[in-house]
N, C-alpha and C positions, 0 to 999 in steps of 0.2 A: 531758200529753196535749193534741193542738191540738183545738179544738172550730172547727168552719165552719160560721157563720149559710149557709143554705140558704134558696131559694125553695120556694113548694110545687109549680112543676113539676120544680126540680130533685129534690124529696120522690118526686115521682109516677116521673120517668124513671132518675132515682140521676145521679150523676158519679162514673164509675169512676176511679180511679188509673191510669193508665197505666205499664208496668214496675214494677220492683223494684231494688231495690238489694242487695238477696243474691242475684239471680241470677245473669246471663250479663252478660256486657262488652254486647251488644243493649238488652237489658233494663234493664242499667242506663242506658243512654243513652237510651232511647223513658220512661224515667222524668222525664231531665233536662229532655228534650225537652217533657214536658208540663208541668212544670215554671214552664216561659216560653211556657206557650202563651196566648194571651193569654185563651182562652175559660174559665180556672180563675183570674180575677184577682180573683174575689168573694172568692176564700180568700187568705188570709195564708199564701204558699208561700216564705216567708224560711226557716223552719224547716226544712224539704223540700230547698230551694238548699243551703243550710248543708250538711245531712247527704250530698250527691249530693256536693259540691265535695270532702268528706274523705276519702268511699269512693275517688272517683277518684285522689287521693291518695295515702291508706295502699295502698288494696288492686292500684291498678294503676301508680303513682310516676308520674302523666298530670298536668302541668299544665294547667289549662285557660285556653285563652283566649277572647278574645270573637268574633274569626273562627269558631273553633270552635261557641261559643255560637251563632254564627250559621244555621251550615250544619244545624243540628239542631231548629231551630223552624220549626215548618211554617208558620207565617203569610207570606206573598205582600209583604205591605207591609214595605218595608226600612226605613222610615220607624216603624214601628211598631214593627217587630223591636227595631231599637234604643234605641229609648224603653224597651221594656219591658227588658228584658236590664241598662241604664245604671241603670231604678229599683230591680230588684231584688238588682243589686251595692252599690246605695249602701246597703238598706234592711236587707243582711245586714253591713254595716258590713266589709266587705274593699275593700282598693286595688288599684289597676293597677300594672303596672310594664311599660317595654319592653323589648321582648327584639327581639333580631335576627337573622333565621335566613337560613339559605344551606341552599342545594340546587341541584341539574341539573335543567334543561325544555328541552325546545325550543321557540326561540324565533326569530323571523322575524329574521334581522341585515341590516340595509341599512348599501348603501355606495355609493360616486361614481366610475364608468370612463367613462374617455374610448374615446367607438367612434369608431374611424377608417373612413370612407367611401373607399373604393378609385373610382375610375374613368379614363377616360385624356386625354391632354392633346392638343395641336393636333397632337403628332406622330401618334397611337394609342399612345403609352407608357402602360401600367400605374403610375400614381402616386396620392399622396393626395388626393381633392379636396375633403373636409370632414371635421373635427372636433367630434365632439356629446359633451357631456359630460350622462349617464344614470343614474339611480338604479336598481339592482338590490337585488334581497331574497332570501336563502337562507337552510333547518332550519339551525340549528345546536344540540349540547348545550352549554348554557351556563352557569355559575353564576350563578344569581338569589338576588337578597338581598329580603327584606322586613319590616319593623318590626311587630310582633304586642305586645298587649298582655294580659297573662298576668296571673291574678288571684292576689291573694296574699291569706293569713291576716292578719288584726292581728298576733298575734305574731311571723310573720315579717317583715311591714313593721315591727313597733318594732325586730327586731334586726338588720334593715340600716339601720335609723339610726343605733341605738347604734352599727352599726360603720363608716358615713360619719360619724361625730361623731369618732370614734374615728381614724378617720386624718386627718380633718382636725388635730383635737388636733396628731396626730404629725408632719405637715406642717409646724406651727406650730413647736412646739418645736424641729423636725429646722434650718429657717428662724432659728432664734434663736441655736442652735448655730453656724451658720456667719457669724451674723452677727457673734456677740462673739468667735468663736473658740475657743469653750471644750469643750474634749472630757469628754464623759457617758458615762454607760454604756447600751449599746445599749438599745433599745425594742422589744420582745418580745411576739406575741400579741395579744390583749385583754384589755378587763376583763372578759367572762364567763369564756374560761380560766383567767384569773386567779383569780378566785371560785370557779373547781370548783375547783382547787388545793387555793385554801385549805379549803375545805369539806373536803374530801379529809382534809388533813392533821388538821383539826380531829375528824374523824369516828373516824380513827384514834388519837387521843388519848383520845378520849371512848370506844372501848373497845369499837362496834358498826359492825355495816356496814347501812344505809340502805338498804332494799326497798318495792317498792312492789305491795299487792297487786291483782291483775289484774282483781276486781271492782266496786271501792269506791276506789281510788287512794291507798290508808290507808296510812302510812308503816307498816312490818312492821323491827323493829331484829334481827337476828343480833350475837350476841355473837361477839367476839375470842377467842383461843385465844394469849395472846403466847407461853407457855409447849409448844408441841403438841411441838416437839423434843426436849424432857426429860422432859414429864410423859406417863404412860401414859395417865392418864386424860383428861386433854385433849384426847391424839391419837383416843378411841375417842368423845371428843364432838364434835372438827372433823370428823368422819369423818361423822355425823348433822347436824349443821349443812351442810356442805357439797351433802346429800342437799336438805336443808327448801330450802335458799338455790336450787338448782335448781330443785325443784316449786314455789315461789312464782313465780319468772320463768317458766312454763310454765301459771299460773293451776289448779296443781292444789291445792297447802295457801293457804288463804285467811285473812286474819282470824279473830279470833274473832268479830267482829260479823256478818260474811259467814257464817261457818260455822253458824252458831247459826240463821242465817235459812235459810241451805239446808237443816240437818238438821232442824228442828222446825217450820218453815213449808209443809204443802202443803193444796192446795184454793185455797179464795178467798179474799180477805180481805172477807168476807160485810158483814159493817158498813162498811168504808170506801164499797162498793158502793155501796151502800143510802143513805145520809149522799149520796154523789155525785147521784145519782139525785132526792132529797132536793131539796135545791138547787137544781140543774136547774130540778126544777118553781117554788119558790119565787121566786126569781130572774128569772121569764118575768113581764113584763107585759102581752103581748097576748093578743088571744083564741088565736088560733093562732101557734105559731113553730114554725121547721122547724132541726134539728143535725141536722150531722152529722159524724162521726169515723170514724179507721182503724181496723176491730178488732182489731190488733195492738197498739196500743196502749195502745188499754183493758184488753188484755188483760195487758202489762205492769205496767200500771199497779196491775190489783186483783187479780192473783192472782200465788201463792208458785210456783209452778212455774214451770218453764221447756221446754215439750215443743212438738212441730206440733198445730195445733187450728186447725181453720176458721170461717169467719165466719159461718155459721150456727150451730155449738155456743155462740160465742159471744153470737149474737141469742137463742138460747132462753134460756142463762144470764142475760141482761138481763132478759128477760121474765120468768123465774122470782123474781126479785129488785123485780119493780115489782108482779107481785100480790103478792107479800108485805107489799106496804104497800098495798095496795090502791088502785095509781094506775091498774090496766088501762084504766080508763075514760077515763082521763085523759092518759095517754102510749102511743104506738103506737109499736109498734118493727118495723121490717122492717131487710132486707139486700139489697146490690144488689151481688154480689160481691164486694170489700175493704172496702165501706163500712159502715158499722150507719148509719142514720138514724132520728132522731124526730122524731114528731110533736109536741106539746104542746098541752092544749086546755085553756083554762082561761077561766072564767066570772068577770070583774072586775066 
């Protein structure tokens, strides 16, 4: 859970989140947008970048780039904008890359005619008496290219390296081949191909097949059936494994570490609360300090459920949890829409 040192007029007024990321394609962009705005840079929104940059992503296959990033921050200063935007891609630890894109606009095409000036000569003959060479400009639909710099994940910047190493490599050797003369046997793929390969084959040696479950990213092994063609009973267990091996890839059968926290975990986890809360206060030096956090988060964070609940169920929950230790006097908790905020008051 991200915690935000807070002033006490932001305590008095809140700073709301702007958008969501489980909403609407809008919503998630006025999310982004706030994001890099530069008026929320007392908080550490690396976190927040992070998570907007995957959803965009996974959920819509959008690469983003900093054009883009641009046109979505409301700040006026392009000089700003991009200050802020350049520290907060470095400080989420992702790289650039360029891309090149082509598309149709219209666009003003200049060119060079010679205008010929008619008038007449000593006889009255109709002929040319000057030649001006003139710039004109016409719409046209054109193909326009432009260089866009597109952000990437670390791990996909490390595996376009591996795979420019990779044909460099192949270049080289392909380069040595022709230099001595000597005929190889072809160069095939990669090395990560190569490694699912082998993994592959290894896996099936070893008798299981490798799943991963959808909560917790815990290797899940299904067992092999080498026999399902001869034996009956085999065939009536691939039949059952076939079933589990689907509902794991669909996140319905889970771990047992997962399952065991789903079926015997609900309410809150009352003590972690409490401990967290705890802390908080011990932790403060000054007379006054101002948190604040998302209550979604907190709410991930300390309790076994997983249902909709809003951010005031979760401020009274907090409350509930802070007279029990008898800090009411001492920690004040309100909500300001998405936000929980506290106050902390303590006597050094």
């Amino acid at each position: 859970m991200e915690l935000k040192i807070i002033t006490d007029k932001d305590f008095e007024r809140g700073y709301s989140i702007r958008g969501k990321l489980d909403g609407t394609f809008a919503e998630a962009e006025e999310f982004l947008g706030w994001v890099l705005d530069r008026n929320s840079k007392h908080m550490d929104n690396t976190k927040h970048f992070k998570e907007a940059i995957k959803v965009f992503t996974d959920r819509w296959n959008i690469g983003i780039t900093t054009k883009y990033l641009k046109t979505i921050t409301e700040d006026s200063d392009e000089k700003i904008k991009r200050s802020r935007i350049g520290h907060i891609i470095k400080r989420a630890g992702f790289k650039l890359t360029p891309r090149k894109r082509y598309y149709r606009d219209l666009r003003c095409v200049h060119g060079n005619i010679n205008r010929l000036i008619f008038g007449k000569d000593a006889n009255g003959k109709i002929t040319i008496t000057e030649e001006k060479r003139e710039t004109v400009g016409r719409l046209a639909n054109v193909f326009v290219g432009e260089t866009l710099h597109r952000i990437m994940m670390p791990e996909e910047f490390q595996q376009k390296e591996r795979r420019l190493a990779f044909l460099n490599l192949r270049g080289i050797l392909i380069n040595d081949i022709k230099r001595h003369n000597v005929v190889y046997g072809k160069i095939e793929g990669d090395e990560k191909r190569q490694e699912k390969a082998i993994n592959k084959l290894k896996e099936k040696k070893e008798g299981f097949i490798p799943v991963r479950c959808k909560e917790c990213n815990h290797q899940i092994k299904i067992s092999l059936c080498p026999n399902v063609d001869t034996d009956k009973n085999e065939q009536l267990v691939s039949g059952i494994y076939s079933i589990v091996l689907r509902d794991i890839q669909e996140g319905i059968f889970l771990c047992y570490r997962c399952k065991k926290i789903k079926e015997e975990g609900k309410g809150w986890k009352k003590e972690k609360a409490i401990n967290f809360l705890k802390d908080l206060y011990k932790q403060t030096k000054k007379e006054k300090s101002y948190l604040g956090f998302d209550y979604r988060d907190f709410y991930k964070e300390y309790c076994f459920e997983d249902k909709e609940i809003t951010c005031g169920e979760v401020r009274d929950k907090i409350r509930e949890f802070v007279i029990s230790v008898e800090l009411e006097t001492k920690m004040t908790i309100i909500s300001n829409k998405e936000d929980i905020r506290i106050q902390i008051i303590k006597n050094i």
